[in-house]
VEXBA-37057 format. One record per residue (C-alpha): x, y negated, z. Coordinates in Angstrom, 1 decimal, decimal comma. Last residue first. Layout:
(site (X Y Z)) ...
This chain:
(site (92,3 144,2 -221,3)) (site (96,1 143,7 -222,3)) (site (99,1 144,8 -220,1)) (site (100,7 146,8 -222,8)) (site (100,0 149,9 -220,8)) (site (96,0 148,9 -221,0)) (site (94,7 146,7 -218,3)) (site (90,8 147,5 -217,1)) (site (91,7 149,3 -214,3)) (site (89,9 152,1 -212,2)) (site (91,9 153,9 -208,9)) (site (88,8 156,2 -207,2)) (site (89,3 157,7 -204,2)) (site (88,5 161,3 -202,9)) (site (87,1 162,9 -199,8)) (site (87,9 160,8 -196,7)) (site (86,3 157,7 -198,6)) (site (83,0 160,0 -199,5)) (site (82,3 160,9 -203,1)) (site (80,9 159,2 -205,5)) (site (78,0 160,2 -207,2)) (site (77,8 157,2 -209,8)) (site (80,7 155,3 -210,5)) (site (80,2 151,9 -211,8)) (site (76,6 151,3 -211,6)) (site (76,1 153,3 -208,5)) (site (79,1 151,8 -207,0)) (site (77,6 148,2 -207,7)) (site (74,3 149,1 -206,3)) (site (75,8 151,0 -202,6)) (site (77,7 147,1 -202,7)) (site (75,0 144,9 -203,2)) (site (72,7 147,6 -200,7)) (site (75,9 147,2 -198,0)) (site (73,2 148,3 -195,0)) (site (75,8 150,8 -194,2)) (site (77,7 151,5 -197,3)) (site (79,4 154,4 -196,5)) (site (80,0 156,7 -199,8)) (site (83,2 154,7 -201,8)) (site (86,7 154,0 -201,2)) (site (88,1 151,7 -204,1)) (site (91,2 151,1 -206,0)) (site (91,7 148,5 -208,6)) (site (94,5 149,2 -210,7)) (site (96,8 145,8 -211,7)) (site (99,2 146,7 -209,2)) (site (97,2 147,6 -206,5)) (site (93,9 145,0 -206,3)) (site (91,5 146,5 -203,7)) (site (87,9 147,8 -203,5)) (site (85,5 146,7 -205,3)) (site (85,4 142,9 -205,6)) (site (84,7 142,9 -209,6)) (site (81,9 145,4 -209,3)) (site (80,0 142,5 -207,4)) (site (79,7 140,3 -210,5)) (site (77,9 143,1 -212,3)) (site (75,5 143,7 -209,3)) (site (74,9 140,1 -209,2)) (site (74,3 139,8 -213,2)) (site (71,7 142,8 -212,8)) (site (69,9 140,7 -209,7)) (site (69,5 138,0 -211,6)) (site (68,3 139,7 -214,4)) (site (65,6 142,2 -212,8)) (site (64,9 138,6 -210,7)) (site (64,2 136,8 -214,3)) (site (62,1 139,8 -215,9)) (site (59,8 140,2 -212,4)) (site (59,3 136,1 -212,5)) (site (58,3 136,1 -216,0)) (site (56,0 138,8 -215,2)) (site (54,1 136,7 -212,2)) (site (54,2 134,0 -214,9)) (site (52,7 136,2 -217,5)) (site (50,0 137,3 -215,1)) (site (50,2 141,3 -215,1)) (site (47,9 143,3 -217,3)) (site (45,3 145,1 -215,9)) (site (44,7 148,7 -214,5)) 
């Protein structure tokens, strides 16, 4: 097996960023704001793959919506992040 062309590479390395930095961004818009928690209903996506990515980054093996939910902040009790 050879080596891939470095601009075929280059390409690979730039969308494995882009789409990391869209993933991250998406994590953001989970859910809904509830007094400074962010509470989201995972486990149907649909053909949501930005939003099936951005749950597996975040929360991994969620369950479904009817099952459990998942209230995540990033305030502390003194209102700082």
């Amino acid at each position: 097996m050879g080596k891939l062309d470095p601009a075929v590479a280059k390409t690979l390395e730039q969308a494995t960023k882009t789409g990391l930095e869209q993933i991250l961004a998406e994590t953001a818009h989970l859910g809904q704001k509830v007094n400074d928690w962010q509470i989201t209903f995972t486990g149907k996506y649909g053909t949501d793959y930005l939003f099936r990515a951005a749950i597996a980054l975040v929360g991994l093996g969620a369950n479904l919506p009817q099952d459990a939910l998942y209230p995540l902040t990033t305030i502390d009790g003194n209102g700082g992040g």
